[in-house]
C-alpha positions in Angstrom: -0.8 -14.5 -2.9 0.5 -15.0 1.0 1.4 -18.6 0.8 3.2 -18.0 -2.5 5.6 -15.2 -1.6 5.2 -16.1 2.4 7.4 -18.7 3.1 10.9 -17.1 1.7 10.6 -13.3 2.5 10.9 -12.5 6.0 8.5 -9.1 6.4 5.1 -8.1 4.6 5.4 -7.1 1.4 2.9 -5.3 0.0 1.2 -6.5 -2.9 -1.0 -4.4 -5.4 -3.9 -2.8 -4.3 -7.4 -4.2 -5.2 -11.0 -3.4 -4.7 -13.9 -5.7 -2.6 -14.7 -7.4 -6.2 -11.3 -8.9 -6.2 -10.0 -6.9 -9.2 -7.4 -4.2 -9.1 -7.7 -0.7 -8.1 -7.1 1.4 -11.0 -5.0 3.2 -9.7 -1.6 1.6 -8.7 1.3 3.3 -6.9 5.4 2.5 -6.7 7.0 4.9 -4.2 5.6 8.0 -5.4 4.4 7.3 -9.2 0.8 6.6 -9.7 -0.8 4.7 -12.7 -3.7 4.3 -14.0 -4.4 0.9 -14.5 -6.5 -2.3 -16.3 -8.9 -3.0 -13.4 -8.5 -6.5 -15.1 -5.3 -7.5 -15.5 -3.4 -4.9 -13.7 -1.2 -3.6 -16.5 -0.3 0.4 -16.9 -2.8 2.1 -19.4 -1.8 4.5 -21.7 -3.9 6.6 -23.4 -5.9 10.0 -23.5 -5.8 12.6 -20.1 -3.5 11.8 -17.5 -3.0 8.4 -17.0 0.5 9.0 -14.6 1.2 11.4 -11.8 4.1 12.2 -9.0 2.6 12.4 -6.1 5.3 14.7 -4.8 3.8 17.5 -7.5 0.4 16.5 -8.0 -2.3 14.9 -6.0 -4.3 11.1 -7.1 -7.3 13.2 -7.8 -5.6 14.4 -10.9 -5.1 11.1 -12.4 -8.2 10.5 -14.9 -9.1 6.7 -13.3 -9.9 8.5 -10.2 -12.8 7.6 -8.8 -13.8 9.1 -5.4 -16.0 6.1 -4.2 -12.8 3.7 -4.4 -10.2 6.1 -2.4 -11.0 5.2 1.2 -9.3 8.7 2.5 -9.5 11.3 0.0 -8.1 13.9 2.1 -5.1 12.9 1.4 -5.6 14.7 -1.7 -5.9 18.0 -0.4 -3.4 21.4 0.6 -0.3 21.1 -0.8 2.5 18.5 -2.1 4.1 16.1 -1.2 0.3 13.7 -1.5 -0.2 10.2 -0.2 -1.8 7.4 -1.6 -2.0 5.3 1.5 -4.0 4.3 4.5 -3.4 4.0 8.0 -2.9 0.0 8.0 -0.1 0.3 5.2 2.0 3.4 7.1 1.5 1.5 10.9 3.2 -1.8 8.8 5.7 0.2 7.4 6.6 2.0 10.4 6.7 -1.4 12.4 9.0 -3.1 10.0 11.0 0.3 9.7 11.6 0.2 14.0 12.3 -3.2 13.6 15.5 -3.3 11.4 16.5 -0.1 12.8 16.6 -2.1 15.8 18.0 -5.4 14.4 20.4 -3.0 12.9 21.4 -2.2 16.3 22.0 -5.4 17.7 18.3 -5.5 19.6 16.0 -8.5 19.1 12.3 -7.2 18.2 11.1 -10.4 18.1 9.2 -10.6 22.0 6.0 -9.0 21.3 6.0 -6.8 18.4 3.1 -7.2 15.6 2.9 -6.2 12.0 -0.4 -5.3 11.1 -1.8 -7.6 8.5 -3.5 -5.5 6.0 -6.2 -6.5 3.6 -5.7 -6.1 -0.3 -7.6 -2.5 -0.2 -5.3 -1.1 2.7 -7.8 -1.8 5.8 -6.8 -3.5 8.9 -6.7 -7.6 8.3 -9.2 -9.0 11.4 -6.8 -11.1 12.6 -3.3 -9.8 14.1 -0.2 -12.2 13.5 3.3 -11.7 15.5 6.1 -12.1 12.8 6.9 -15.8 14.3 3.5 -16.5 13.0 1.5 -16.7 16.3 
């Protein structure tokens, strides 16, 4: 998926979320909506119990695909709204690329030693740490 979208976008994006087998997570998040989701093929489900949340009112453990063993920090799900559906890899990248165009914005060049955290498919640290000129 990296060598497709790689060469003409300048920062990470971050792709949909998928488990060690390779298929997705069933649960799928844009901004703050959640969806449950075809662990196959990715698309939205619809269908009995509550297949769609807001995180900003309700937390993933609410959402009837939700499987404890897959959610890699479940405390997130706890006290009170708004929830995340994140990990620490994916909030460190966003941060990074957040300081960096508020810097660019600025008129400063971020480019000497800052790194974006390569992340793995289900939100854990990549093993190997790239600077954005690709060294």
């Amino acid at each position: 998926m990296r060598r497709s979208i790689s060469p003409g976008v300048r920062l990470p994006v971050i792709g949909p979320r998928c488990t060690s087998d390779g298929n997705f997570n069933p649960i799928q998040c844009v901004n703050n909506m959640c969806y449950c989701v075809d662990t196959i093929t990715g698309e939205i489900l619809h269908g009995h119990g509550k297949m769609k949340i807001d995180l900003n009112e309700e937390p993933i453990a609410n959402l009837t695909c939700y499987n404890r063993n897959l959610d890699l920090f479940p405390e997130q799900s706890t006290g009170e709204p708004p929830y995340n559906y994140t990990t620490p890899c994916f909030n460190k990248m966003n941060e990074t690329i957040n300081l960096i165009l508020k810097s660019e914005k600025d008129g400063y060049n971020m480019d000497y030693f800052n790194t974006i955290p390569e992340c793995l498919p289900d939100g854990t640290y990549g093993r190997i740490a790239r600077t954005r000129n690709g060294t």
